[in-house]
N, C-alpha and C positions, 0 to 999 in steps of 0.2 A: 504494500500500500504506500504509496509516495505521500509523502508530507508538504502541501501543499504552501504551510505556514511559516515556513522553514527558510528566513531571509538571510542567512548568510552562507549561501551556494548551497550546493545539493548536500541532504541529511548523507553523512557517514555509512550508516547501515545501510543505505540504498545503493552504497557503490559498488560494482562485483570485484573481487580482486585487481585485475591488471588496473582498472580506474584509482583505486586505492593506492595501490603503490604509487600509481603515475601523482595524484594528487598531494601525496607525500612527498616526493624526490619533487616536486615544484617549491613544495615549502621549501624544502632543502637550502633549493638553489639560491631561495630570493630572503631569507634568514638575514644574513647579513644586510643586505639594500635596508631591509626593515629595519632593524636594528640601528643602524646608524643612519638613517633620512627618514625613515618617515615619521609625521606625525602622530603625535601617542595614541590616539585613537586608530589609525592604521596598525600601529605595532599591537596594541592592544587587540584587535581583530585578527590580524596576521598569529600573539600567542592564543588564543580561541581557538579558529582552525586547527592550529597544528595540534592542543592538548586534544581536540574531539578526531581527528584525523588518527592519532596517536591511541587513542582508547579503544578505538573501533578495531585498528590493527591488533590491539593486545587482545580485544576480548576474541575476534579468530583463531588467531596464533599462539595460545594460552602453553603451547608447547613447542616456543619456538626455540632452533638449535640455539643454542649460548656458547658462543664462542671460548673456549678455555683460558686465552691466554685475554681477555677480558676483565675474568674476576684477579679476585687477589693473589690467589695462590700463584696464579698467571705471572702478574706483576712481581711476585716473589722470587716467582723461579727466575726471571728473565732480572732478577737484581734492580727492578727502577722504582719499586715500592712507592719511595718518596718523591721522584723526580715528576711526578705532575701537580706537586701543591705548590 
């Protein structure tokens, strides 16, 4: 059932996969432009988007691969623990 009411682009749940991701890696790209030019209510709508964009992905993918060297143990074994703070 499409959401008719639904003013800032198409609802989440509505998208089928390849649209999701596609709609994700846009955020991606334009993240920074945001961040540094646009105005707070653009960035504001720009983080909107991406936490609902971002939700919709988890609640699919609830068993998605996780990368190893990611977590901590990761960063342990590879000795950089500290070096991203």
């Amino acid at each position: 059932m499409k959401s008719r009411n639904y003013e800032r682009g198409v609802d989440p749940a509505e998208l089928n996969d390849d649209d999701l991701f596609r709609e994700l890696g846009h955020m991606y790209e334009t993240r920074m432009d945001a961040l540094r030019h646009a105005a707070d209510q653009a960035l504001d709508e720009h983080s909107w988007r991406m936490t609902k964009l971002e939700a919709e992905y988890l609640a699919r993918f609830p068993d998605r691969e996780v990368d190893p060297d990611r977590l901590r143990e990761g960063a342990r074994a590879r000795g950089d623990a500290g070096s991203a703070r």
